[in-house]
C-alpha angles and dihedrals in degrees: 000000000000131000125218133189112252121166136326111269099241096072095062110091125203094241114037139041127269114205116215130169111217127187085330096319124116098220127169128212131214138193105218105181097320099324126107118226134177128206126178096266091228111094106227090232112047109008090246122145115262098193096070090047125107115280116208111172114306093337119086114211114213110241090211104054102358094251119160132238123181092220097210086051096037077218118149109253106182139014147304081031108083101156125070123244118239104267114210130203119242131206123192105210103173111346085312129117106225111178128205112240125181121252107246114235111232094184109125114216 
């Protein structure tokens, strides 16, 4: 796993998304009391933005369909969402959000 600067921690609000994109990735970040987490922005229903959803404690609302996401777990919370969102660690080094992304693996088999 590789970490990759994102944004400074101040911009990111309790309440409400905030849409970065990382090394390629569109990932959103939350500010669930006091703690930052980051969750891949595409809802895994219907390919809306979840950063710009409604954020109501630790659960994300899609602005497209009205699925829910917890957004610490990524785990679907209401229908019509029934798949999980990718969940990314997140690290704060000086004020500064840094995530965790996955290498790709560029073997071919």
């Amino acid at each position: 796993m590789e970490y990759f600067p994102a944004l400074p921690e101040q911009e990111i609000k309790e309440g409400q998304g905030t849409l970065r994109e990382v090394a390629g990735e569109r990932l959103a970040f939350f500010r669930v009391a006091g703690e930052i987490f980051c969750i891949d922005d595409t809802c895994s229903h219907a390919m809306a933005s979840l950063s710009s959803g409604r954020v109501e404690g630790r659960i994300v609302t899609c602005p497209l369909h009205g699925g829910q996401f917890d957004i610490p777990t990524g785990k679907p919370k209401r229908l019509p969402v029934t798949a999980p969102v990718a969940v990314h660690p997140v690290e704060i080094r000086d004020g500064q959000v840094f995530v965790g992304l996955e290498e790709e693996d560029d073997e071919d088999y």
